[in-house]
ZASE-288685 format. One record per atom (N, C-alpha, C, O): atom name; x, y, z; residue in three letters; chain. Coordinates in nm, 2 decimals, always signed. Example, Ala and Ser with C-alpha at 12.3 -4.5 7.8 and 13.67 -1.06 7.14 Angstrom:
2
SITE | atom | u | v | w | rest | kette
SITE | N | +1.32 | -0.57 | +0.78 | Ala | A
SITE | CA | +1.23 | -0.45 | +0.78 | Ala | A
SITE | C | +1.32 | -0.33 | +0.78 | Ala | A
SITE | O | +1.42 | -0.33 | +0.85 | Ala | A
SITE | N | +1.28 | -0.22 | +0.71 | Ser | A
SITE | CA | +1.37 | -0.11 | +0.71 | Ser | A
SITE | C | +1.29 | +0.00 | +0.79 | Ser | A
SITE | O | +1.34 | +0.11 | +0.80 | Ser | A
This chain:
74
SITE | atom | u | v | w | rest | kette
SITE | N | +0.08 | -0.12 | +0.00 | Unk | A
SITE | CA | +0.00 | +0.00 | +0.00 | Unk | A
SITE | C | +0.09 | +0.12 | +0.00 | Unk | A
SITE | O | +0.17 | +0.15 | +0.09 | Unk | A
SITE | N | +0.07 | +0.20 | -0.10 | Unk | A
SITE | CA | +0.12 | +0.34 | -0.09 | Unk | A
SITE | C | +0.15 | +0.42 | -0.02 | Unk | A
SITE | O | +0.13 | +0.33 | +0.07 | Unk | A
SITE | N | +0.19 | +0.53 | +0.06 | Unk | A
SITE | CA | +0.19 | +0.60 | +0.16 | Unk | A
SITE | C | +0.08 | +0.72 | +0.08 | Unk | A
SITE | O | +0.04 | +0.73 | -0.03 | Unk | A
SITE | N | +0.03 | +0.83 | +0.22 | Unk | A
SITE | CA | -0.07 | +0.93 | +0.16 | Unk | A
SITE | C | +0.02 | +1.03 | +0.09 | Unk | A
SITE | O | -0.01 | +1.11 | +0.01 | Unk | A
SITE | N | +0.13 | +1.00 | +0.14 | Unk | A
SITE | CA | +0.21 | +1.14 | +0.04 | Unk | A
SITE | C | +0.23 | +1.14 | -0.10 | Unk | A
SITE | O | +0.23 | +1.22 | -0.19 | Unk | A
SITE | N | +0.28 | +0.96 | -0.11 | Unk | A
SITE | CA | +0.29 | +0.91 | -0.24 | Unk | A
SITE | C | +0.16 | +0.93 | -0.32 | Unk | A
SITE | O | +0.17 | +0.98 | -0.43 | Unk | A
SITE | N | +0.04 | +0.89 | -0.25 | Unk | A
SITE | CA | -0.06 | +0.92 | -0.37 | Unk | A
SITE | C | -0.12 | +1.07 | -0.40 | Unk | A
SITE | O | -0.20 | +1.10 | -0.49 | Unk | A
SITE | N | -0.08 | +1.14 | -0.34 | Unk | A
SITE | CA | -0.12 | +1.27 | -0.32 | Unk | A
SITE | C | -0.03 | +1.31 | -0.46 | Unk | A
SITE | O | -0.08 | +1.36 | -0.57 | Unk | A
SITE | N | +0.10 | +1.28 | -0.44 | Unk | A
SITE | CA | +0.18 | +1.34 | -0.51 | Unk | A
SITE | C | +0.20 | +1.27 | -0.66 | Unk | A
SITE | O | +0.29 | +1.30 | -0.73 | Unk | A
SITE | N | +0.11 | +1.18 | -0.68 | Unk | A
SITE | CA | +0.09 | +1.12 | -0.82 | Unk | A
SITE | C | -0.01 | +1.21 | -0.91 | Unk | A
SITE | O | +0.00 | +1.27 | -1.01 | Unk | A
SITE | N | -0.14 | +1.19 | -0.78 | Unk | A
SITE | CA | -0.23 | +1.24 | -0.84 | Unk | A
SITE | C | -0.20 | +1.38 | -0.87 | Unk | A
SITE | O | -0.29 | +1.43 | -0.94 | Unk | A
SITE | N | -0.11 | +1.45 | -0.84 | Unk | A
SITE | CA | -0.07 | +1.62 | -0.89 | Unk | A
SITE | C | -0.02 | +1.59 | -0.99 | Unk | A
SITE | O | -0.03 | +1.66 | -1.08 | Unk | A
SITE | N | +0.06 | +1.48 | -1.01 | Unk | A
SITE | CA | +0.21 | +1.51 | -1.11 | Unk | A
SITE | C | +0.11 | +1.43 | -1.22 | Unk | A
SITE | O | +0.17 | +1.43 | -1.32 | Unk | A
SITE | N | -0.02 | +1.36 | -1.24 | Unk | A
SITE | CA | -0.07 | +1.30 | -1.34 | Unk | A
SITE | C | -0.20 | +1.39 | -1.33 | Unk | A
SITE | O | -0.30 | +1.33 | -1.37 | Unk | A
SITE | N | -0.22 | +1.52 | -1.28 | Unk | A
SITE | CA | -0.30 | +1.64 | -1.36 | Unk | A
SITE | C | -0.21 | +1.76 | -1.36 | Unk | A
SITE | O | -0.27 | +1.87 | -1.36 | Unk | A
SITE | N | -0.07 | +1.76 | -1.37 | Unk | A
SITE | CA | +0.00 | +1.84 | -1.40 | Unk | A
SITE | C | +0.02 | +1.90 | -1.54 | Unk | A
SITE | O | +0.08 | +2.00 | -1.57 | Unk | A
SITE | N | -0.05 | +1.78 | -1.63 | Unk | A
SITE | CA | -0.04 | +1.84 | -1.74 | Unk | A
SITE | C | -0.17 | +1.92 | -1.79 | Unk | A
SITE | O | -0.14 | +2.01 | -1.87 | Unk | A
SITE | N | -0.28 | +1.90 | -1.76 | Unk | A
SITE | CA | -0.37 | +1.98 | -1.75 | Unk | A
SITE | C | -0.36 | +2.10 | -1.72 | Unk | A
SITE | O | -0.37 | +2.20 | -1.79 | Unk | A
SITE | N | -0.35 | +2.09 | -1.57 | Unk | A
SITE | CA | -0.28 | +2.25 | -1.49 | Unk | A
SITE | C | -0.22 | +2.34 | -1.56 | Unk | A
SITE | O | -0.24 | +2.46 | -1.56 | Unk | A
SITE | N | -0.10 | +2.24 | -1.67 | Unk | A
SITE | CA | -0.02 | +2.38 | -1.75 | Unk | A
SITE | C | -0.06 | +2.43 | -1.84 | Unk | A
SITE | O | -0.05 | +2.55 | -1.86 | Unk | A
SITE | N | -0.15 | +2.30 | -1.93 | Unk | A
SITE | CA | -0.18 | +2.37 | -2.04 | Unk | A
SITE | C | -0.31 | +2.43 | -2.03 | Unk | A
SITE | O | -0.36 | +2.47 | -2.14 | Unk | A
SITE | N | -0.40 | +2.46 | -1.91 | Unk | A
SITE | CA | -0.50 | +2.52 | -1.89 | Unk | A
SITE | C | -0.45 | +2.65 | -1.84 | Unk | A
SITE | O | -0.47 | +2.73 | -1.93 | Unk | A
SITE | N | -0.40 | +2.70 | -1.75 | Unk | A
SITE | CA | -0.35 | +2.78 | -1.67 | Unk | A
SITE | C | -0.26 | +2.89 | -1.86 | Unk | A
SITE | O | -0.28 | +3.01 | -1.89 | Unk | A
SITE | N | -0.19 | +2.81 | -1.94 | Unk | A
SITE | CA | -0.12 | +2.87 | -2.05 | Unk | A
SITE | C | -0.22 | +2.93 | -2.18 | Unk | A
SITE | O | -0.22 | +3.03 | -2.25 | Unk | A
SITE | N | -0.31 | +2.78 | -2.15 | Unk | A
SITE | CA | -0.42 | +2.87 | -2.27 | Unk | A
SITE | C | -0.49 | +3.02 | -2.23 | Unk | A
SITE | O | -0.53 | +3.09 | -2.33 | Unk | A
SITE | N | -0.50 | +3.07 | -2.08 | Unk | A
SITE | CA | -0.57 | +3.14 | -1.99 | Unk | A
SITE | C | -0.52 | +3.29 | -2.01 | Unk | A
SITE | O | -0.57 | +3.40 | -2.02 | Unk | A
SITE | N | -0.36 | +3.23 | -2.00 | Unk | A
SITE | CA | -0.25 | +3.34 | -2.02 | Unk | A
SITE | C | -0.25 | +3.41 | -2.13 | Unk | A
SITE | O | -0.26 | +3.54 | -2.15 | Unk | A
SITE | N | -0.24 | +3.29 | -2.25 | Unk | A
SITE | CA | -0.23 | +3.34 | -2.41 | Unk | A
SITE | C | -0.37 | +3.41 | -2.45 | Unk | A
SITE | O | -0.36 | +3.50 | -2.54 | Unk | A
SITE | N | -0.49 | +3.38 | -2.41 | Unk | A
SITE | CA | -0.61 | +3.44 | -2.45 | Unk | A
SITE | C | -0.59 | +3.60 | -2.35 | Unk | A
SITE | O | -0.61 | +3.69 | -2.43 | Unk | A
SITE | N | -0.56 | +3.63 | -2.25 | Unk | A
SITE | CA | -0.59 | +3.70 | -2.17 | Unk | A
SITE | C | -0.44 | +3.81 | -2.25 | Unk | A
SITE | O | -0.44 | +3.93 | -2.27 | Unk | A
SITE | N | -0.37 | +3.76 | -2.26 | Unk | A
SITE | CA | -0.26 | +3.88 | -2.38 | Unk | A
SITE | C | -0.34 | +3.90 | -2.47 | Unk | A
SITE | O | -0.38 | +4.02 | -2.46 | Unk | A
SITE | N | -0.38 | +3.83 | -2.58 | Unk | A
SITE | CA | -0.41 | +3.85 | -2.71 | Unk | A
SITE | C | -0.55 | +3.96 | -2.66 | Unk | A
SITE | O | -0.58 | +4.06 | -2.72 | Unk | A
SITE | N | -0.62 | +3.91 | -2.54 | Unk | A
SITE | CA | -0.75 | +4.04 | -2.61 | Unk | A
SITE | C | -0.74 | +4.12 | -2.52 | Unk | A
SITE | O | -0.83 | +4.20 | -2.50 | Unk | A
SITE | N | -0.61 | +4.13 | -2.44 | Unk | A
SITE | CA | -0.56 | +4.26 | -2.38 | Unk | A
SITE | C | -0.49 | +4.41 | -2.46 | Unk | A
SITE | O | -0.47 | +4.52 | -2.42 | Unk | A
SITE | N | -0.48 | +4.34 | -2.63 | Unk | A
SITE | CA | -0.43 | +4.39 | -2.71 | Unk | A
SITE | C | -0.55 | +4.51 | -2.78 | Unk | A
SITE | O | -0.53 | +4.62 | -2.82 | Unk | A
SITE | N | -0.69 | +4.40 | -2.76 | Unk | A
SITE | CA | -0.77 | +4.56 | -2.84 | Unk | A
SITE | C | -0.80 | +4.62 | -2.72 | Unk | A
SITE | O | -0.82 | +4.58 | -2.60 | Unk | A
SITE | N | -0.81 | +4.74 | -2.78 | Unk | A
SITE | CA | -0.83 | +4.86 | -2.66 | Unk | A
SITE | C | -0.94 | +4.87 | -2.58 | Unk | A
SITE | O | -0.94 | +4.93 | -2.48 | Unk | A
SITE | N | -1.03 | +4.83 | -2.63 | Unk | A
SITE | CA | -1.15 | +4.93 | -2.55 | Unk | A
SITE | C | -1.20 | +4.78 | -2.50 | Unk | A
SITE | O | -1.24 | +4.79 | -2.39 | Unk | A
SITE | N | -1.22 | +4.65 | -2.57 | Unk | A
SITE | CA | -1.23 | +4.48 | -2.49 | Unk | A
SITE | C | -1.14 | +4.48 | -2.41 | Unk | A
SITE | O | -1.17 | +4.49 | -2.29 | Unk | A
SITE | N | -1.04 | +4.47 | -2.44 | Unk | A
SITE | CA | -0.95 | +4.42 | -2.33 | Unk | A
SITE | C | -0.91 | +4.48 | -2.21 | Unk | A
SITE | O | -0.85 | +4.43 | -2.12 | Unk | A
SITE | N | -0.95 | +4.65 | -2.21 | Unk | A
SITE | CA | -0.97 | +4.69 | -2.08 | Unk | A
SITE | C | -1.10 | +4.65 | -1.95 | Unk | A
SITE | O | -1.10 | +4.66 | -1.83 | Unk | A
SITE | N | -1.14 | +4.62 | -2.00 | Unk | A
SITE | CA | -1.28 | +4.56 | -1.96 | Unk | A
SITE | C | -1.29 | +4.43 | -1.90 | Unk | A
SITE | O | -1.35 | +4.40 | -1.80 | Unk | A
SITE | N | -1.20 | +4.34 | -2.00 | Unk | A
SITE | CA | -1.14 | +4.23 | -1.97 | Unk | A
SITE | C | -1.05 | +4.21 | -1.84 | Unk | A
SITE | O | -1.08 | +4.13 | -1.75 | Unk | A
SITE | N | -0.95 | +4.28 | -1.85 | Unk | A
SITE | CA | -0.89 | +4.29 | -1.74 | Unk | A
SITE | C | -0.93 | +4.32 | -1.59 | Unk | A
SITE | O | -0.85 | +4.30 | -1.50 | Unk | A
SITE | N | -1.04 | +4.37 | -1.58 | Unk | A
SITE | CA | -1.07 | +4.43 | -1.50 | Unk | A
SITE | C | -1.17 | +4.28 | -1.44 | Unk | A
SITE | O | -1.23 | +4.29 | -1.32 | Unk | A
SITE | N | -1.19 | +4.19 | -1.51 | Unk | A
SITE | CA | -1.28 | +4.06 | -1.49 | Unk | A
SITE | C | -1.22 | +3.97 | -1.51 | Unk | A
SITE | O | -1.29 | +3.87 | -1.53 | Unk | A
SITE | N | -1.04 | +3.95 | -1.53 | Unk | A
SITE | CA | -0.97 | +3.87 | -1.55 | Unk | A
SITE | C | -1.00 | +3.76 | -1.44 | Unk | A
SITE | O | -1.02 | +3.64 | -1.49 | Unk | A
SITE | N | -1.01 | +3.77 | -1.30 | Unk | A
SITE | CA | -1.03 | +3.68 | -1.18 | Unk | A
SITE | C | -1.14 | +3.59 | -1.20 | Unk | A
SITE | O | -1.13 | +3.48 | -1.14 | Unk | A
SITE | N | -1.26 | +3.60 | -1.28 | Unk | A
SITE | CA | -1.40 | +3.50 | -1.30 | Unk | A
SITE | C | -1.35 | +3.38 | -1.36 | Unk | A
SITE | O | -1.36 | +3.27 | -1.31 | Unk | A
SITE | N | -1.28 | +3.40 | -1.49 | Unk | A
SITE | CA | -1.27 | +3.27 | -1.55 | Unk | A
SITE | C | -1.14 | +3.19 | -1.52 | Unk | A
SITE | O | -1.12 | +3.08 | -1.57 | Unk | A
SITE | N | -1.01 | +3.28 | -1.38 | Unk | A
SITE | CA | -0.91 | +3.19 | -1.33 | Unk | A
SITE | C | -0.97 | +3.12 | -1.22 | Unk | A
SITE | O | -0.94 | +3.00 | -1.18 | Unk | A
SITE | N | -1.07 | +3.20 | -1.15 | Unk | A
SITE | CA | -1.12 | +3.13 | -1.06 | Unk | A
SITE | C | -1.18 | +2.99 | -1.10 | Unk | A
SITE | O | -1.14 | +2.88 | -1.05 | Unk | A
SITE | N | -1.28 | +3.00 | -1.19 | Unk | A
SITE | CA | -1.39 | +2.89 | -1.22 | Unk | A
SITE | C | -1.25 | +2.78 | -1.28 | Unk | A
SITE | O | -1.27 | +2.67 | -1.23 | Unk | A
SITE | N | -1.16 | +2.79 | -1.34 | Unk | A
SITE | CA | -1.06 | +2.70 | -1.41 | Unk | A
SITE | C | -0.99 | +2.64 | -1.27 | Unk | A
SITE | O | -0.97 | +2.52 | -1.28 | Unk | A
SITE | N | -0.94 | +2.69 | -1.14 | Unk | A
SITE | CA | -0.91 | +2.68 | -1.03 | Unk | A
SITE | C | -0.99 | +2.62 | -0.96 | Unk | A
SITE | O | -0.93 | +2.55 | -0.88 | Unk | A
SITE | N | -1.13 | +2.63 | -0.95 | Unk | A
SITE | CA | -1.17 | +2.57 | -0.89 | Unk | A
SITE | C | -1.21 | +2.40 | -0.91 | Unk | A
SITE | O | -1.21 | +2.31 | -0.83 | Unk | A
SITE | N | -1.23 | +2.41 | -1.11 | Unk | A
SITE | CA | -1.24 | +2.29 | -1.17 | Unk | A
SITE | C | -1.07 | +2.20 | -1.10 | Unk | A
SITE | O | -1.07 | +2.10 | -1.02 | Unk | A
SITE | N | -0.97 | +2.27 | -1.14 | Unk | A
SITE | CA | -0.85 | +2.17 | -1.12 | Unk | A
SITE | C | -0.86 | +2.10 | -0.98 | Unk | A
SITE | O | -0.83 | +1.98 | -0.95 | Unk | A
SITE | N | -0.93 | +2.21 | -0.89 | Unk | A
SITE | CA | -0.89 | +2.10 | -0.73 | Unk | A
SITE | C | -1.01 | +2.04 | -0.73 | Unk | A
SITE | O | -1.02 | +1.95 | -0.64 | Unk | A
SITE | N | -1.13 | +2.06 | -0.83 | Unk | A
SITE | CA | -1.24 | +1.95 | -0.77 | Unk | A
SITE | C | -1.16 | +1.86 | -0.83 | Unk | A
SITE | O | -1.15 | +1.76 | -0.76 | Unk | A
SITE | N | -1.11 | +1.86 | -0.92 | Unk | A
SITE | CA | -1.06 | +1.75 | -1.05 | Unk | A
SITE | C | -0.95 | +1.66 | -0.96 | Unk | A
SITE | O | -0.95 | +1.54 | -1.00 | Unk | A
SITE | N | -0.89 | +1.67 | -0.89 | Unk | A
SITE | CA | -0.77 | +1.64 | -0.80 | Unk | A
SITE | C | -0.84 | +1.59 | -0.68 | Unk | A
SITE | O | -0.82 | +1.47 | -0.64 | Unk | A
SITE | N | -0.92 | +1.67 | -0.64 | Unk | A
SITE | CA | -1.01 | +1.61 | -0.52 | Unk | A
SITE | C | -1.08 | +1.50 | -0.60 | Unk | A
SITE | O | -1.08 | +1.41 | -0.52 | Unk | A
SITE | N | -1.13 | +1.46 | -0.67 | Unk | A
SITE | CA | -1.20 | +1.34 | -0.72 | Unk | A
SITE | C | -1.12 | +1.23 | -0.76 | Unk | A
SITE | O | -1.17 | +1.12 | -0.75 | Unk | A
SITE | N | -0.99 | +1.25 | -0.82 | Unk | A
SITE | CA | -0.89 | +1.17 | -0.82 | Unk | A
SITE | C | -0.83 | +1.11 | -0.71 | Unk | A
SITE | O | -0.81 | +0.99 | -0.73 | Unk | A
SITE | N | -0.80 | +1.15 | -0.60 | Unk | A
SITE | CA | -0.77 | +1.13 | -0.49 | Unk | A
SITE | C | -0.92 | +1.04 | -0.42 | Unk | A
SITE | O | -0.92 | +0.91 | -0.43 | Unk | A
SITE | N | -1.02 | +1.08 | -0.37 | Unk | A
SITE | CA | -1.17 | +1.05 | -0.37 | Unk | A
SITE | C | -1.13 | +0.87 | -0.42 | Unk | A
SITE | O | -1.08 | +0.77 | -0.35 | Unk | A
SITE | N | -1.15 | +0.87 | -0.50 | Unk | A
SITE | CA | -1.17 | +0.78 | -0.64 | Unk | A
SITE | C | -1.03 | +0.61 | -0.61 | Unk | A
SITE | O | -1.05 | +0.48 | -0.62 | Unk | A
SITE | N | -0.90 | +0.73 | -0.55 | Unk | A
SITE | CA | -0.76 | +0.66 | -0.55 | Unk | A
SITE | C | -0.79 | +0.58 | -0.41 | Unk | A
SITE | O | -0.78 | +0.45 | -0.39 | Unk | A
SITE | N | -0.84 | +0.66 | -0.32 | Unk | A
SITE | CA | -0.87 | +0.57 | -0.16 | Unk | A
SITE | C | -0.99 | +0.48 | -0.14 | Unk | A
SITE | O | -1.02 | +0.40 | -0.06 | Unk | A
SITE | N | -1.06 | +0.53 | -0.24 | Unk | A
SITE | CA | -1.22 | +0.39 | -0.28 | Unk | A
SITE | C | -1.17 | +0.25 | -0.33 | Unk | A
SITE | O | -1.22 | +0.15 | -0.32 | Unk | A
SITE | N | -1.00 | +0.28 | -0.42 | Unk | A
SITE | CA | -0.96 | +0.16 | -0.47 | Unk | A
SITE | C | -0.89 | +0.09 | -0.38 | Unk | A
SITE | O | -0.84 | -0.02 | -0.42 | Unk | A
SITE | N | -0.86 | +0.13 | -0.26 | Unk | A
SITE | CA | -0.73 | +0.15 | -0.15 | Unk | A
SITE | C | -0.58 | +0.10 | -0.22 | Unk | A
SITE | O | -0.52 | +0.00 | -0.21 | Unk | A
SITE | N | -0.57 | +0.22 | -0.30 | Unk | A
SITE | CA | -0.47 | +0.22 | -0.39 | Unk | A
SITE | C | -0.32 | +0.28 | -0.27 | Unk | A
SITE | O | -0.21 | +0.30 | -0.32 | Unk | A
């Protein structure tokens, strides 16, 4: 049987890639319509709604993984 640190730390490092490339797509859209003037001020100013909602998906997502890992008693 695993230890809890070990599974803790799988299940991060096997939605770590999610994490980046969600967290990067976030970044890249949030430059690009930071560029027109009169949207992307607006934007910025409401940047926190859609990191939050992506933030909150990742730890439900991890929280269910984990959930999921101790029902198997992995």
């Amino acid at each position: 049987m695993m230890s809890k640190k070990t599974i803790i730390l799988s299940i991060i490092l096997s939605n770590a890639f999610p994490i980046i490339v969600g967290y990067s797509v976030f970044y890249i859209l949030l430059t690009v319509i930071k560029q027109v003037p009169a949207v992307g001020q607006e934007v910025l100013k409401l940047w926190f709604i859609p990191f939050s909602v992506l933030t909150a998906y990742i730890i439900y997502s991890i929280r269910k993984d984990y959930k999921l890992s101790k029902q198997k008693g992995i």
